[in-house]
C-alpha positions in Angstrom: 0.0 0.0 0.0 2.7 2.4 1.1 4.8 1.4 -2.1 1.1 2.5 -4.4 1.1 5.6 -2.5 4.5 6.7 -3.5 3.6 5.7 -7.0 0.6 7.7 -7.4 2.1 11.0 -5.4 4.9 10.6 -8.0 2.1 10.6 -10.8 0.2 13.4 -9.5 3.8 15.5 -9.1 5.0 14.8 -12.8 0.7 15.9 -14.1 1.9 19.6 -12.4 4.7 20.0 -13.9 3.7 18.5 -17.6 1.0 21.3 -17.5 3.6 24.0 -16.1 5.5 22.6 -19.3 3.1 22.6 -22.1 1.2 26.7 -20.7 4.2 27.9 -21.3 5.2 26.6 -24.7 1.6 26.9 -26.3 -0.2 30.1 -27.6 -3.7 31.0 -25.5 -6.6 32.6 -27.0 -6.6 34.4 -23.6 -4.5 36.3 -21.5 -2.2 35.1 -19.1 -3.7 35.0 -15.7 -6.9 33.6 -17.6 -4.8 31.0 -19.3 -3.2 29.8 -16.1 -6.3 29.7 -14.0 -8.2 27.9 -16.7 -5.1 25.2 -17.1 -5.3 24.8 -13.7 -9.4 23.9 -13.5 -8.1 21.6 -16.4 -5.7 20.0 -14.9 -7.2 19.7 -11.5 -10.0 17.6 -12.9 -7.6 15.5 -15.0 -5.4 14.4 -11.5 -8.9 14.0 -9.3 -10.5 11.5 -12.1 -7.0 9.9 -12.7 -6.1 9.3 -9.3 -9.0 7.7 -8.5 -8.3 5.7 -11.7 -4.6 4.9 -10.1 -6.4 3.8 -6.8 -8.9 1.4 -8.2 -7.2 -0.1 -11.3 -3.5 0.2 -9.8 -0.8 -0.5 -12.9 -3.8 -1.2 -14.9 -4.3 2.8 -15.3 -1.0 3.1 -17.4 -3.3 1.6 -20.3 -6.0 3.7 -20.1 -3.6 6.8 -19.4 -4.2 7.7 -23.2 -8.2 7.8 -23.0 -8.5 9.4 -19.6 -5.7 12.1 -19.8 -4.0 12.3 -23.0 -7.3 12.9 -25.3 -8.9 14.3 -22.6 -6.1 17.0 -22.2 -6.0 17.8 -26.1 -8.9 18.4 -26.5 -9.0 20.8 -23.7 -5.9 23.0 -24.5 -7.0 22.4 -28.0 -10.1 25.1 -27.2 -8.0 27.3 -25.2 -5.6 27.6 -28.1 -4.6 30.2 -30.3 -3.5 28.3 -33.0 -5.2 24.9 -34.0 -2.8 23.6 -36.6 0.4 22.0 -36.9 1.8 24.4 -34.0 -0.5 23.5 -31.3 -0.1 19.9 -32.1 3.5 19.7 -31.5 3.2 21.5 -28.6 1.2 19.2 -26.9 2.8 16.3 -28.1 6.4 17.3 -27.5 5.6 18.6 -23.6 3.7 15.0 -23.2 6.0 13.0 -24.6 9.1 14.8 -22.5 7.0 13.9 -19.5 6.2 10.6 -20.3 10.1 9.8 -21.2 10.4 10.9 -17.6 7.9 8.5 -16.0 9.7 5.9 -18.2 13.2 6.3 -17.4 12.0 6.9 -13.5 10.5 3.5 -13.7 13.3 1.7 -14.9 15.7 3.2 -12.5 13.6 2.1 -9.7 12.7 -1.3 -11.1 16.4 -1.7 -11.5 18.2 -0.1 -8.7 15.3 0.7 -6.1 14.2 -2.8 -6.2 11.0 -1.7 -7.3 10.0 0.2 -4.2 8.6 3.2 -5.8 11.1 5.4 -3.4 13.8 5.8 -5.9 11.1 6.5 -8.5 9.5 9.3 -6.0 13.0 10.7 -5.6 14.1 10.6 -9.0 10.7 12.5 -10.4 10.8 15.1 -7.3 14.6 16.3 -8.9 13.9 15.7 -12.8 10.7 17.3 -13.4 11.4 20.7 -11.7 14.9 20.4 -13.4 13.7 19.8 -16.9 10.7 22.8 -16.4 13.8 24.8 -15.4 15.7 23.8 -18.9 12.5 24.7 -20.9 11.9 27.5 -19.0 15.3 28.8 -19.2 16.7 28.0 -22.9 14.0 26.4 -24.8 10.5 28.8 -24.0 11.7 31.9 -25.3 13.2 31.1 -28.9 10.3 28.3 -28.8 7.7 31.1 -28.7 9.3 33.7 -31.0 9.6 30.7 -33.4 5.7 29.6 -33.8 5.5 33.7 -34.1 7.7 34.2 -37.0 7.9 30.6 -39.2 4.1 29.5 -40.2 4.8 26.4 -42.0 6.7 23.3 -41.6 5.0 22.4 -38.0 3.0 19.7 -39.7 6.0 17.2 -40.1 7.8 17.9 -36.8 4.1 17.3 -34.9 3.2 14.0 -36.5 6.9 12.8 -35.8 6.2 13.9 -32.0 3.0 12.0 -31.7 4.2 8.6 -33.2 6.9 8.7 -30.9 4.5 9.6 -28.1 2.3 6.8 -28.6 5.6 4.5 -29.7 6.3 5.0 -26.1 3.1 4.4 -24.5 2.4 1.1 -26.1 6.2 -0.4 -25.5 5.8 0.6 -21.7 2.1 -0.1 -20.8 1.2 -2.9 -23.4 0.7 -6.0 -22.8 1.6 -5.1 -19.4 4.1 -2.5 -17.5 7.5 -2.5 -18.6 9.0 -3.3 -15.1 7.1 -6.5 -15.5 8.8 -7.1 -18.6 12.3 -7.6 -18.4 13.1 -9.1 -22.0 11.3 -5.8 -23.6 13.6 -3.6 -21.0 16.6 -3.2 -24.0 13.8 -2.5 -26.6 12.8 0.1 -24.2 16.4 1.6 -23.7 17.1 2.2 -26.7 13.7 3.9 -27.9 14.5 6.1 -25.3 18.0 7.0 -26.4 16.6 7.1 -30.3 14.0 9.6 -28.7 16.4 11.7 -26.8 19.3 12.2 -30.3 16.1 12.6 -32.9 14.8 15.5 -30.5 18.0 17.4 -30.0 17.8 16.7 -33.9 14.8 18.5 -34.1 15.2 21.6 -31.8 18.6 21.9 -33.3 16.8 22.1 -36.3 14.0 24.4 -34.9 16.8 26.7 -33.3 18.4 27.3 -36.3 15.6 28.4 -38.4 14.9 30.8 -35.4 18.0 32.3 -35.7 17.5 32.3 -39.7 14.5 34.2 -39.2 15.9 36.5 -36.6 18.5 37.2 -39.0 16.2 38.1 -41.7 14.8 40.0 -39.6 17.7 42.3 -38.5 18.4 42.6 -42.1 14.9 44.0 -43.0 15.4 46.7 -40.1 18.9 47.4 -41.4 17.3 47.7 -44.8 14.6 50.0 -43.7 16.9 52.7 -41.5 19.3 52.5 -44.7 16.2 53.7 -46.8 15.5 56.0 -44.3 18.6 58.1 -44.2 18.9 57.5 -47.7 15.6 59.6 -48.1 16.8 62.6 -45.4 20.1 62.7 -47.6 17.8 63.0 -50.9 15.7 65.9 -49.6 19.0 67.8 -48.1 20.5 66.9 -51.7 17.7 69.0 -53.1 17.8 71.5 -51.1 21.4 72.3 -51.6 20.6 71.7 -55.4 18.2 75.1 -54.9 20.8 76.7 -52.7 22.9 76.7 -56.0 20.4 77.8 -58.2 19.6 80.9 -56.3 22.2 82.3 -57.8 21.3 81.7 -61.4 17.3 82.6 -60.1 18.4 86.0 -58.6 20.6 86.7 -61.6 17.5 86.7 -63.8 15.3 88.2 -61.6 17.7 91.4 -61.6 17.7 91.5 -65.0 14.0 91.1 -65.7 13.3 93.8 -63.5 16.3 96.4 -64.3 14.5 95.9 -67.8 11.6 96.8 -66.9 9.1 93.5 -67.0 7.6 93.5 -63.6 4.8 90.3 -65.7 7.7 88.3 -66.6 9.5 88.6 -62.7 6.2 87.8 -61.2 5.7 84.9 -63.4 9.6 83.8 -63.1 8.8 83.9 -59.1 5.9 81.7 -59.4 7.5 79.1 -61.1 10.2 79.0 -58.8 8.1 78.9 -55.8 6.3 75.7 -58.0 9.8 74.2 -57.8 10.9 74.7 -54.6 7.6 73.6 -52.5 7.9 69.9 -52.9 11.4 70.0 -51.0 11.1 73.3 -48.6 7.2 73.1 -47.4 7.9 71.8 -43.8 4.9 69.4 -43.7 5.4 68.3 -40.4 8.2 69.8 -37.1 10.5 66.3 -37.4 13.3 66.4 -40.0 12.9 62.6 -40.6 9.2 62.4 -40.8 9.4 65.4 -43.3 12.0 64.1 -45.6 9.4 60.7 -46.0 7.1 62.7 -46.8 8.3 65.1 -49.4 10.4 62.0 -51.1 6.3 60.6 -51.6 4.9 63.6 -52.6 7.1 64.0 -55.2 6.8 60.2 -56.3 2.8 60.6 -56.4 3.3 63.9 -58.3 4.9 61.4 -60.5 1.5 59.9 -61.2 0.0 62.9 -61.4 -2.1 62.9 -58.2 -1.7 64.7 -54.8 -1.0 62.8 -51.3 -2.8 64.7 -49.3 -1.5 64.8 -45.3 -3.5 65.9 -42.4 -0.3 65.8 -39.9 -1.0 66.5 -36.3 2.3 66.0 -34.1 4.2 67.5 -31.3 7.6 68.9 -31.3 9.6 66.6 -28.8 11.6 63.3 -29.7 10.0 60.9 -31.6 10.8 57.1 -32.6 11.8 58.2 -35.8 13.0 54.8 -36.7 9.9 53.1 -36.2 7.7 56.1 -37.6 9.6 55.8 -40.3 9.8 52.1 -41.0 5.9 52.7 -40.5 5.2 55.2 -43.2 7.8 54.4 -45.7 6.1 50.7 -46.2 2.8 52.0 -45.8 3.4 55.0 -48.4 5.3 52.7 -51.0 2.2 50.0 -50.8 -0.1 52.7 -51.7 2.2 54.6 -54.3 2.0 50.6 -55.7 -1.6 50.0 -55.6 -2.3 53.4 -57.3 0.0 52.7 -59.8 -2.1 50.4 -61.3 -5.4 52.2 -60.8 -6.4 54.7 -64.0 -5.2 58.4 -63.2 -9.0 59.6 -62.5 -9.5 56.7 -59.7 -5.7 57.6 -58.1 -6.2 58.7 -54.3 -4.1 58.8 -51.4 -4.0 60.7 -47.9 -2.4 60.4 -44.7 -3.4 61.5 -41.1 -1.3 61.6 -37.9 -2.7 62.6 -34.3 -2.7 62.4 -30.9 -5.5 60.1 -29.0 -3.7 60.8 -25.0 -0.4 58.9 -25.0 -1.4 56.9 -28.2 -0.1 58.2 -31.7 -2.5 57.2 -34.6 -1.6 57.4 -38.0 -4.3 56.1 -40.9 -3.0 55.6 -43.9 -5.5 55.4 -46.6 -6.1 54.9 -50.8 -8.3 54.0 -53.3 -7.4 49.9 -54.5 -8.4 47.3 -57.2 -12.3 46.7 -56.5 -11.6 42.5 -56.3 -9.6 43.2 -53.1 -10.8 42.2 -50.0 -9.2 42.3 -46.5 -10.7 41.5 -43.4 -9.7 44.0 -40.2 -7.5 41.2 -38.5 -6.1 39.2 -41.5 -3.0 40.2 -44.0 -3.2 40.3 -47.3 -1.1 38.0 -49.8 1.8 39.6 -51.5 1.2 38.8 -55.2 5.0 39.3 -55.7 7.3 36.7 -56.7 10.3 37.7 -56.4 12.7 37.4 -53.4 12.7 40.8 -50.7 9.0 41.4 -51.4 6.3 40.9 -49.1 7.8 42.3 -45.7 5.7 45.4 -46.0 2.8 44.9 -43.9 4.6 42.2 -41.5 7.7 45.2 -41.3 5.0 47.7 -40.1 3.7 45.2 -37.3 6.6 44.5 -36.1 7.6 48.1 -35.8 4.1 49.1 -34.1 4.4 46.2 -31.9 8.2 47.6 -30.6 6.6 50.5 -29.7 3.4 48.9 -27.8 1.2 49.4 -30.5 -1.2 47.9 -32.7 -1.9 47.9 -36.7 -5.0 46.8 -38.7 -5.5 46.9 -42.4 -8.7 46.5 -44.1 -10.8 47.0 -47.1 -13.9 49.5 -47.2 -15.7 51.1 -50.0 -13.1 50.9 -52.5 -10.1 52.0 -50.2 -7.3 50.1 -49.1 -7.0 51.3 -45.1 -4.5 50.9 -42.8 -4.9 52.2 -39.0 -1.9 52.3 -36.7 -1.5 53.0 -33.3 1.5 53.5 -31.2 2.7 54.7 -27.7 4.5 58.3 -27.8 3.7 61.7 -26.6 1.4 64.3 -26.7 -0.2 67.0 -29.3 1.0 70.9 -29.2 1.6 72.0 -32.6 -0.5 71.1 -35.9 0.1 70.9 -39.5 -2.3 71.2 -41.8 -2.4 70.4 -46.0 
């Protein structure tokens, strides 16, 4: 009896810590306290039914461990989970089947050098479990998590390889009776356990470096971006020093239009140079970076022959010009794109930037082919083949989310609209055009 006890304490401990395990690997549909306090209901229920199995049915349970807390536990989290696919599978499967190569080797040990007293196994469980949470917890959770955010496919394979071995181990140490009691299947055992343990490390190595791939790419999007950036505040200054220079040749002729007399002509000279210069001098908003974005577009969508027009509401003090700019440079060039293949008449295109308290909200908006359709929390499909395009959107997300924020894009009446909002300052001076 006291040998039973120690079995099923030792079962109840490794249940805790296989759903500390797989909450923080998966994705919830809800927030974190909800998550946890829902996992824990779900868990709870799982032990109480369980453990009365272990106390009526003794070793018996281990083959009905699959029906009464595997399934029962999948489809559970399965419900609370964001994602439903190939990433929520191998989740589940690879935090059960870590647990359950736990309970194996445990039971081995003891069967083998505890003399089957269930202390060693008690012992062995009380210092592995918290040990391997700590491991996922400390090297695995975080790129694990970034990686189900950033890589959408390829889940499917590594998830159906997880659950055959899952269930590979169940049947060879439950079926047709516990592996302790089987002592000529105990080599078999080993060595699925050892094939288990190199075709994981396989697999995460695998995992880990596609993360860092991804990461990389990443980097060199951002890199990209702030190049483009600068590249655009050294255009503008370019032009500006370009009109410095022609001053000169403008005041020259000015001079002599008037010493002769034609007062018609001077006026008309002036408002041709005033023509030229307002793309590149009209300060359209108070930050030099912002401003040289949006003079480089407004001169690209004088290009096909229609007007941005800006309704730019922002303060004076330090902005995240980096992020602001990664913002509006992707969301400018998608629409100077999608107007580019609309008929002149049809071309539209505007931008607005204000102040909601500590929120900055910029809507970028323009008219779009009629067949397109975007729902408000979807992306749309890049339609480009070749390699480099197709970050726009996902750039723009990224960048809202480093500065707590949000973005949304969406189709209505004919317009192609995307709403951003991120975390900076306050209003005190406005712009209007």
């Amino acid at each position: 009896m006291d040998n039973m006890f120690l079995r099923d304490l030792s079962i109840y401990w490794s249940l805790i810590h296989l759903a500390l395990i797989f909450v923080m690997l998966f994705q919830s549909r809800f927030d974190r306290k909800r998550t946890w306090i829902l996992s824990g209901v779900g868990i709870g229920v799982l032990m109480l039914f369980n453990g009365i199995g272990l106390a009526v049915l003794g070793n018996q349970m281990g083959k009905l461990f699959l029906l009464t807390c595997s399934l029962p536990s999948l489809l559970y989290f399965w419900i609370l989970s964001e994602d439903r696919k190939g990433k929520f599978l191998l989740t589940f499967c690879l935090a059960d089947t870590m647990c359950l190569w736990v309970l194996v080797a445990t039971n081995l040990l003891d069967t083998y050098l505890g003399g089957g007293h269930k202390v060693l196994m008690l012992v062995s469980r009380f210092i592995l479990f918290p040990l391997l949470e700590y491991l996922v917890y400390r090297y695995f959770r975080k790129p694990y998590l970034e990686l189900q955010k950033t890589v959408d496919k390829g889940w499917g394979i590594f998830s159906g390889m997880t659950m055959l071995y899952y269930v590979l181990l169940a049947v060879v140490s439950n079926f047709p009776t516990n592996i302790a009691e089987r002592p000529e299947d105990t080599p078999m055992c080993l060595l699925i356990l050892l094939l288990m343990f190199f075709t994981y490390a396989t697999m995460f190595t695998a995992l880990y470096r596609q993360f860092l791939l991804n990461r990389k790419q990443q980097s060199e999007r951002i890199l990209s971006e702030q190049k483009y950036s600068l590249e655009l505040q050294l255009e503008n200054q370019q032009e500006i020093r370009k009109l410095k220079h022609d001053m000169k040749t403008h005041t020259v002729t000015l001079s002599g239009l008037l010493s002769a007399g034609k007062t018609a002509e001077a006026a008309d000279y002036l408002k041709n140079m005033e023509a030229e210069m307002e793309p590149v001098l009209q300060p359209i908003c108070s930050n030099a970076y912002l401003n040289a974005v949006f003079s480089y577009y407004a001169r690209k969508f004088q290009e096909l022959d229609m007007c941005l027009r800006l309704d730019i509401q922002i303060s004076e003090e330090k902005l995240p010009y980096m992020e602001l700019c990664r913002i509006l440079s992707n969301a400018l060039e998608n629409a100077w794109e999608a107007s580019a293949e609309l008929p002149v008449k049809e071309r539209e295109a505007s931008v607005q930037m204000k102040y909601s308290r500590d929120y900055l909200l910029i809507r970028i908006k323009n008219k779009c082919r009629r067949d397109l359709s975007v729902e408000r929390h979807s992306l749309p499909k890049s339609g480009k083949k070749e390699p480099g395009h197709g970050f726009g959107l996902t750039s723009i997300q990224e960048a809202a989310a480093s500065l707590d924020g949000e973005m949304f894009a969406y189709t209505d009446s004919g317009n192609f609209v995307l709403d951003v909002m991120v975390k900076t300052g306050k209003v005190e001076t406005t712009y209007e055009f």
